[in-house]
C-alpha positions in Angstrom: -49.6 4.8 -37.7 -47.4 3.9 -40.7 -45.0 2.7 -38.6 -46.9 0.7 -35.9 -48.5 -0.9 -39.0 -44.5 -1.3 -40.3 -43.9 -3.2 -37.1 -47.3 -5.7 -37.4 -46.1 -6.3 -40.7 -43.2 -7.7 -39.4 -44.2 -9.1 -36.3 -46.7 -11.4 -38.6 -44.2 -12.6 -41.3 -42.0 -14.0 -38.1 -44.4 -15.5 -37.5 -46.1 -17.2 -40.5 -42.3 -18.2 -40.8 -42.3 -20.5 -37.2 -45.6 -21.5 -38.4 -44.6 -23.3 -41.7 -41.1 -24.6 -40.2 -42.3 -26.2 -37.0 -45.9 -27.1 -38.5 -47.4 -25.9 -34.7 -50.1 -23.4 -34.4 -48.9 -20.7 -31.5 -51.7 -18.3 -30.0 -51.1 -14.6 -30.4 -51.6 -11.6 -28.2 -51.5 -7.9 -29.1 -49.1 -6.0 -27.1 -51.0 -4.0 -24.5 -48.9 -0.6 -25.8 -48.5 -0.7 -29.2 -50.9 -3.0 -30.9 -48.0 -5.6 -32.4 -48.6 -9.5 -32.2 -46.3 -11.0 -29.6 -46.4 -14.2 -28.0 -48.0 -14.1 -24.5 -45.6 -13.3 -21.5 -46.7 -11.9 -17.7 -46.8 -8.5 -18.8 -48.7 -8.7 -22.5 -45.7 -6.3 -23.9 -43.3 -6.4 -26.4 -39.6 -6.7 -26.0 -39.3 -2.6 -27.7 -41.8 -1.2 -24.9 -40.2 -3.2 -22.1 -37.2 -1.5 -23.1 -39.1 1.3 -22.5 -39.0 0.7 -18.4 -36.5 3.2 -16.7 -34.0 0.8 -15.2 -31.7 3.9 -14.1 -34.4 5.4 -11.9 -34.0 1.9 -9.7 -30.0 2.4 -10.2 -29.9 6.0 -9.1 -31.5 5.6 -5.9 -29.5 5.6 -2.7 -29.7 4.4 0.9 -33.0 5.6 2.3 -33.9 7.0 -1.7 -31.5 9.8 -1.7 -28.4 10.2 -3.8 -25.7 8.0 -4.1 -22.8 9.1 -1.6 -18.8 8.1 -1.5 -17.3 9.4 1.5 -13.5 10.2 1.1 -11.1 12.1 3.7 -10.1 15.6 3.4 -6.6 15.0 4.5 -5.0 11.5 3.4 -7.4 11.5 0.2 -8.2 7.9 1.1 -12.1 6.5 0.2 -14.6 4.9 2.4 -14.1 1.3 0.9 -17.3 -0.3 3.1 -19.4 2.8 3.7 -19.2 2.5 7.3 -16.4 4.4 8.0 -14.1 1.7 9.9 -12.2 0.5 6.1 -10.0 3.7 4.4 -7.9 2.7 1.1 -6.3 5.1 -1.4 -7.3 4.5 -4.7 -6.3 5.9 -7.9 -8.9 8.1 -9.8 -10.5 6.2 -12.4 -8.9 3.2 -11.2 -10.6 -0.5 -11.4 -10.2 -0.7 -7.7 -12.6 2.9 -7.5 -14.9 1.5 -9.8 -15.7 -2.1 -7.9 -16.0 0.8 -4.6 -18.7 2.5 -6.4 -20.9 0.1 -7.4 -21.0 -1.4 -3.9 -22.4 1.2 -3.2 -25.1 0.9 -5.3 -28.1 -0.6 -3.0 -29.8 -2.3 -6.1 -27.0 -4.2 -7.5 -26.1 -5.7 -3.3 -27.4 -8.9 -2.7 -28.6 -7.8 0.9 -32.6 -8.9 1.2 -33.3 -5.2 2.7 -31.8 -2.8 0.2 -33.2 -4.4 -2.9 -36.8 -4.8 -1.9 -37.5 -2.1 -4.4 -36.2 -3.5 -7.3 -38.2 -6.6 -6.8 -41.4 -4.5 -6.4 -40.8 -2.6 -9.6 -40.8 -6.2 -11.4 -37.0 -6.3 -12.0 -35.1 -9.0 -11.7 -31.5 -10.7 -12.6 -29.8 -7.6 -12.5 -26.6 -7.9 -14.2 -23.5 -5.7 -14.8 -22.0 -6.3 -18.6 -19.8 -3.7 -18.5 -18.9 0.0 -16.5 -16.6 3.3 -17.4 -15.9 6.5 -16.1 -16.6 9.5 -17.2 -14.4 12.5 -16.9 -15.7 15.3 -14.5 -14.1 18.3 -12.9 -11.6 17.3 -9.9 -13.6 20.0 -7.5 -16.7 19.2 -8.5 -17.6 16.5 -6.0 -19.1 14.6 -8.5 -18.4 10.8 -10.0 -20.4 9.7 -13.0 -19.8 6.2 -14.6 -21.6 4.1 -17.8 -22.8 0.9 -16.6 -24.2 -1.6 -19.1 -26.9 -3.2 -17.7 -28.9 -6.2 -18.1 -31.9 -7.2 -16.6 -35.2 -9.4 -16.7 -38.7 -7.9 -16.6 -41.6 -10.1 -16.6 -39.6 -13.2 -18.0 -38.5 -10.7 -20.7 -34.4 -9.8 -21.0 -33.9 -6.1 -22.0 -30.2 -4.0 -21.6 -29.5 -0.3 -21.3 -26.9 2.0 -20.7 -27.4 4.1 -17.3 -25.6 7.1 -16.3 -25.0 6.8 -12.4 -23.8 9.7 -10.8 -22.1 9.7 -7.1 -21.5 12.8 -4.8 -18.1 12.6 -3.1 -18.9 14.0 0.7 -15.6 14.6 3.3 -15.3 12.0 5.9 -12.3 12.0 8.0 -11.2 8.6 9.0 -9.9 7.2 12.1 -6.0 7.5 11.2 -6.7 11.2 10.6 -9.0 12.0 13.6 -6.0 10.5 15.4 -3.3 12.8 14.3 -5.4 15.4 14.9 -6.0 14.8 18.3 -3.2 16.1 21.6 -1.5 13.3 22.4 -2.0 10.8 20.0 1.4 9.1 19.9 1.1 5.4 20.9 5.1 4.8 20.6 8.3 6.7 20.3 11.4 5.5 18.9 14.4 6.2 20.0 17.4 6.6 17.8 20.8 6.8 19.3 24.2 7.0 18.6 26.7 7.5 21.5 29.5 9.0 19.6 31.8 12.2 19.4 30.8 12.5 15.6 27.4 10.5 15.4 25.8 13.0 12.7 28.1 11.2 9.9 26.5 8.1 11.3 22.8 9.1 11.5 23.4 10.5 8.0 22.7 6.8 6.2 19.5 6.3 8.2 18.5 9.7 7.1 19.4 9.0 3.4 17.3 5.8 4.1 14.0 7.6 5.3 13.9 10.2 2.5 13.5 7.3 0.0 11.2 5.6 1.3 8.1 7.6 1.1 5.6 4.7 2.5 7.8 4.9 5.5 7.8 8.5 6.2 3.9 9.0 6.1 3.6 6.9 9.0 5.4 9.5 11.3 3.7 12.0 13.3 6.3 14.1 13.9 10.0 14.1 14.7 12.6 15.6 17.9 16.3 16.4 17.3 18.0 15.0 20.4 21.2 14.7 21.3 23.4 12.1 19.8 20.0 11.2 17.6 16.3 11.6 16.7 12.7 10.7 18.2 10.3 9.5 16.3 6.8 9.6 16.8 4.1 6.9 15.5 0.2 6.5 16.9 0.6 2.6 16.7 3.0 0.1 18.1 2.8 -1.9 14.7 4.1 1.3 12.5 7.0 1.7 14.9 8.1 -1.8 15.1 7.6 -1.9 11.2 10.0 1.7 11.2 12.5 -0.3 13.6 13.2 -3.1 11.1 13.0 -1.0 8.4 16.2 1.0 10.1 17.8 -2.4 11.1 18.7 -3.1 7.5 20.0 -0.1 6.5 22.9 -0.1 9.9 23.4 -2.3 12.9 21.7 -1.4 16.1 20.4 -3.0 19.1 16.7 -2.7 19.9 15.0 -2.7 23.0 11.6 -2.4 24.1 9.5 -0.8 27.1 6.3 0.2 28.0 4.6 2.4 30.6 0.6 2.6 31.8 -0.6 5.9 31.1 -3.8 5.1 32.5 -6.3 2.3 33.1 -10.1 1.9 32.9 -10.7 -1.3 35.3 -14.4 -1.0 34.4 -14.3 -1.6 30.8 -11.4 -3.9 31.3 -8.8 -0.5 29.2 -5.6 0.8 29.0 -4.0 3.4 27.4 -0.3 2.1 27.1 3.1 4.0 25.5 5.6 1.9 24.2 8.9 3.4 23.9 11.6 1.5 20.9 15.5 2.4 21.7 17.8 1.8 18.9 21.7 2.2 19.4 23.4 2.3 16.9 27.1 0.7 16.8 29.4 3.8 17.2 31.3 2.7 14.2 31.4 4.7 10.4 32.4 4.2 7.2 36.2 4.5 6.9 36.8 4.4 10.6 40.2 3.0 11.6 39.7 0.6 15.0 41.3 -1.5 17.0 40.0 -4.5 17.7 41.1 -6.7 20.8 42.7 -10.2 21.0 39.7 -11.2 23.4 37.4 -10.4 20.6 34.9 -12.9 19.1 33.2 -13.6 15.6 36.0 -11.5 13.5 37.8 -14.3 12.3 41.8 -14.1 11.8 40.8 -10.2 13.0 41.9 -10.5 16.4 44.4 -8.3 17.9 44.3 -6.8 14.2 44.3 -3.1 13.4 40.8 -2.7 11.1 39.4 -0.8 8.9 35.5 0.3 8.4 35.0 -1.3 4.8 30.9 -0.5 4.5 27.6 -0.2 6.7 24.7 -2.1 6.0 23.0 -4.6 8.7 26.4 -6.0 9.4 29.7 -3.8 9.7 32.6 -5.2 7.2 35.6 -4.8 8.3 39.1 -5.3 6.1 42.5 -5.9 7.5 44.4 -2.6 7.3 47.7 -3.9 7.6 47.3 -7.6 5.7 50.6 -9.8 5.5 51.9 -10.0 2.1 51.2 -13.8 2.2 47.7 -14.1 3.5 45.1 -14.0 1.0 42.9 -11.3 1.1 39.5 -13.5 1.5 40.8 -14.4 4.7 40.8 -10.5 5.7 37.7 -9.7 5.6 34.8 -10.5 8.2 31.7 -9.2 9.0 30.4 -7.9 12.7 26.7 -8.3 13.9 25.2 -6.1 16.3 24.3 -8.9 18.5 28.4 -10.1 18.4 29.3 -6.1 18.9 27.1 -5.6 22.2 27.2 -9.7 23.5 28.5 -10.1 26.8 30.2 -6.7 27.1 31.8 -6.7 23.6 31.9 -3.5 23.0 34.9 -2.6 24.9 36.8 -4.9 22.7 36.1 -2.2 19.4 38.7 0.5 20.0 38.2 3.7 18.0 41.8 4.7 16.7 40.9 7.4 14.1 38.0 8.8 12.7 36.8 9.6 8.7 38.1 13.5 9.7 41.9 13.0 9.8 41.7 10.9 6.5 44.3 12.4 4.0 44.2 12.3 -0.2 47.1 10.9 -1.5 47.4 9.6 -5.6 49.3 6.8 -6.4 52.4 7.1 -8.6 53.5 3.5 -9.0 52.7 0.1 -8.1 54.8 -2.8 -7.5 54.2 -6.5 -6.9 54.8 -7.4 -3.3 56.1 -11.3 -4.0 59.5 -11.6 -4.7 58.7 -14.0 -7.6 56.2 -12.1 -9.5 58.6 -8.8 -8.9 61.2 -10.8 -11.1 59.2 -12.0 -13.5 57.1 -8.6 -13.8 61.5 -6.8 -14.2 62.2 -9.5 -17.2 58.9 -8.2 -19.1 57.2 -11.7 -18.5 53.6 -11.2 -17.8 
């Protein structure tokens, strides 16, 4: 009672004060609760008992009235980002990307006509999120709990409270997964070749390639040893084309695609298609010593030239191995594409003379100037 009459007290000194500044007589109300003089509203409350009004019971409620559910996949660890089971995204745990998932999943805060008819019925409107957190819970507990800050407008009156939400994380496998773990799931193979005695030193840069790339190697289904290279097996045409010019970067190849009907559904207008990628990769390595043809094309001052395997990378640079003493070393030096290496029969103009294995170590002892002038001057200590 002290404290109810406390809070009169109050209530009437506000408002003897807006009665002597603005000089205007206002007509009062006790609240319909507590007994303290308020102003008239649509609900004949205070602002302290409206506060009262459990806004997290209208939260907390689900699709239907049950719980609030996330769905996230056993095996990739990815979320349900719409809640119908079509959208998968990996998301960080206690990310800002996690958070803006869960509260769309929240029927009361979604704009949708249908899933807040509730909210309007218990008398709340404007709904408005001022600020969210997580709150740390046990990895294998299945459970998600956030803070949100809420702010909302009951009866014409603005109040804000801090909810606990909690979500239930249920296992939903999604599409990519119920894919894989199908028979036969492959949509396209590709096909990586290199026709050579040796081609294991060659396949050993794409290999380097894959293993640092791990957004590259999820995509795989699984992988064949063949001979002369590997098979690799993706369940979409996209991934493999994506895995194709991913490889074309790191060596020269020629690509080439095909596709066979598996079987078709004339009904419904359906086919189930395989789509086989070949690579080949130019049977040239690092440090291999060739011969390269007069007839050949796009090598520069190379022709008829005895050459030298400088580097791999999308192009193959090749280096003179026996340079004149007066050529300039620029002029040397060219690079080979794949398309110049297999247009028009090409490839029979790229002689393999030696390969990396009868390479020899030697160290140099001295070196001398190869000019006849700068030999001079370098013999009468000149610089």
């Amino acid at each position: 009672y002290y404290q109810r009459q406390k809070h009169i007290n109050k209530d009437d000194n506000y408002i003897n004060s807006m009665q002597s500044t603005s000089g205007l007589t206002t007509s009062l109300i006790p609240c319909c609760t507590c007994g303290a003089t308020i102003a008239p509203n649509p609900s004949n409350q205070c602002a302290s008992c409206l506060a009262t009004v459990d806004i997290g019971s209208i939260i907390r409620r689900g699709p239907g009235g049950g719980d609030l559910i996330i769905h996230q996949c056993r095996q990739c660890r990815k979320f349900d980002r719409t809640g119908e089971g079509k959208h998968y995204l990996y998301l960080e745990p206690e990310s800002p990307e996690l958070m803006a998932v869960l509260l769309k999943q929240i029927p009361a805060l979604s704009s949708g006509n249908k899933s807040n008819q509730h909210v309007k019925r218990a008398g709340v409107q404007g709904l408005k999120i001022l600020d969210s957190m997580f709150i740390w819970t046990e990895p294998n507990s299945m459970r998600m709990r956030v803070v949100l800050t809420l702010k909302a407008d009951i009866n014409d009156v603005s109040i804000q409270q801090r909810i606990k939400v909690e979500f239930r994380v249920h296992w939903k496998q999604c599409l990519d997964c119920i894919k894989e773990s199908r028979q036969r799931t492959w949509q396209a193979i590709v096909q990586l070749r290199q026709k050579r005695d040796d081609s294991r030193k060659g396949l050993l840069i794409l290999e380097l390639a894959i293993a640092r790339n791990a957004e590259m190697r999820k995509d795989i289904l699984s992988v064949q040893t063949k001979k002369n290279g590997f098979d690799f097996y993706f369940p979409s045409v996209d991934k493999a084309r994506h895995f194709t010019q991913y490889l074309a970067k790191a060596a020269p190849m020629r690509t080439r695609t095909t596709q066979s009907l598996v079987s078709e559904d004339k009904t419904n207008n359906t086919a189930n298609v395989k789509t086989t990628v070949a690579c080949d990769m130019l049977p040239l390595c690092r440090d291999d010593l060739i011969i390269v043809q007069k007839r050949a094309k796009g090598v520069g001052n190379l022709s008829g030239r005895l050459c030298l395997v400088l580097k791999m990378s999308s192009v193959v640079h090749l280096i003179d191995a026996s340079p004149p003493r007066d050529s300039e070393m620029s002029t040397r030096c060219t690079d080979l594409h794949a398309d110049t290496y297999w247009k028009g029969g090409e490839e029979k103009a790229y002689r393999l003379f030696l390969s990396p294995n009868r390479l020899v170590r030697f160290v140099v002892l001295d070196v001398e100037l190869c000019c006849d002038d700068e030999r001079e001057r370098y013999r009468n200590g000149g610089n």
